[in-house]
C-alpha positions in Angstrom: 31.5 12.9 1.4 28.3 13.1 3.6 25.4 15.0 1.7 23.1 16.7 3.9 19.3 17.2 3.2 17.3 20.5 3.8 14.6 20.7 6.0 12.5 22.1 2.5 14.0 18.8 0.7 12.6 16.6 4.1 9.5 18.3 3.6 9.2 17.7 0.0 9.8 13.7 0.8 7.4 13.3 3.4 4.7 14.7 1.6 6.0 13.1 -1.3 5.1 9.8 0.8 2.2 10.8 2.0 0.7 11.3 -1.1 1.9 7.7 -2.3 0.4 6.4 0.9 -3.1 8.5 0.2 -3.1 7.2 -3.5 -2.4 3.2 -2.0 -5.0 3.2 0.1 -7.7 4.7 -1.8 -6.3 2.3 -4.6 -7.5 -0.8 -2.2 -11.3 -0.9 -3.0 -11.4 -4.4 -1.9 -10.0 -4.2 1.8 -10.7 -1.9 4.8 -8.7 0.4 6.5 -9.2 -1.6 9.5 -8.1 -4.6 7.4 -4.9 -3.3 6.2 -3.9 -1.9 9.5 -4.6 -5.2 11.0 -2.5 -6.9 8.8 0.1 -3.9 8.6 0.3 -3.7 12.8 -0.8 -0.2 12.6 -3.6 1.4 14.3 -6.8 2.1 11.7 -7.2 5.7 13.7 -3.7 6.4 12.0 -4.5 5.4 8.4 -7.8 7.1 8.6 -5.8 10.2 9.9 -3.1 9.9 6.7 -6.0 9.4 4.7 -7.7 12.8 5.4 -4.5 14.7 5.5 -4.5 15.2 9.6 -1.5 12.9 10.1 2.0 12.6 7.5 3.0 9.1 6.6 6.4 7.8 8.7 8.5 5.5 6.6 8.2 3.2 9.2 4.4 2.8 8.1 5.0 3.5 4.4 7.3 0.1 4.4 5.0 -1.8 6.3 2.1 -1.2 4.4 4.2 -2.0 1.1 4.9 -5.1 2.6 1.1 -5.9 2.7 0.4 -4.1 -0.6 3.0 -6.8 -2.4 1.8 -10.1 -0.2 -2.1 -9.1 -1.6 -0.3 -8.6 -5.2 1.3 -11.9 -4.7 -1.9 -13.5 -3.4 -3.9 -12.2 -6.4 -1.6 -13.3 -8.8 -1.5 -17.3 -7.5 -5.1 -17.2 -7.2 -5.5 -15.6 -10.4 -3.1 -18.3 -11.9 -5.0 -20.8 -10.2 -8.3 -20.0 -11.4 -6.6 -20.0 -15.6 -5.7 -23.5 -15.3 -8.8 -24.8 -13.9 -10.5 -23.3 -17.1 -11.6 -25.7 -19.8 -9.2 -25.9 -22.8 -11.8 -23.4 -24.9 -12.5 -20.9 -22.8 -9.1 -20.0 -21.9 -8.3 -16.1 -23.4 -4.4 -15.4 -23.7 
């Protein structure tokens, strides 16, 4: 049984993305725009449109820039790990 989607429930979900793309990318203090279109192969004019409401996110750029989003996490995390076992033995907090 095929269940079809109403152009009002379509419209819901892409704003609903939108507005998870908005709230990511204002969540990134550390990186640009240009930086995270750069590494998401999307043009920074695009994510400064989604930003400021001009231009809806496309799943399309919604998955690539999770794909950045989790490989910073992941990146973070390592370095984070990294810089816990180089402390000395006291000043290590749980």
């Amino acid at each position: 049984m095929t269940e079809t989607v109403s152009y009002y429930q379509y419209g819901n979900a892409m704003a609903d993305l939108t507005d998870a793309v908005r709230l990511a990318l204002d969540a990134v203090p550390f990186a640009s725009l240009r930086a995270v279109a750069r590494e998401a192969g999307v043009s920074h004019v695009l994510l400064v449109k989604i930003r400021q409401g001009e231009l809806s996110a496309t799943p399309d750029v919604a998955a690539r820039l999770a794909v950045v989003f989790e490989g910073w996490a992941r990146a973070s995390q390592d370095a984070a790990r990294g810089v816990r076992r180089a402390l000395p033995r006291r000043g290590r907090k749980a």
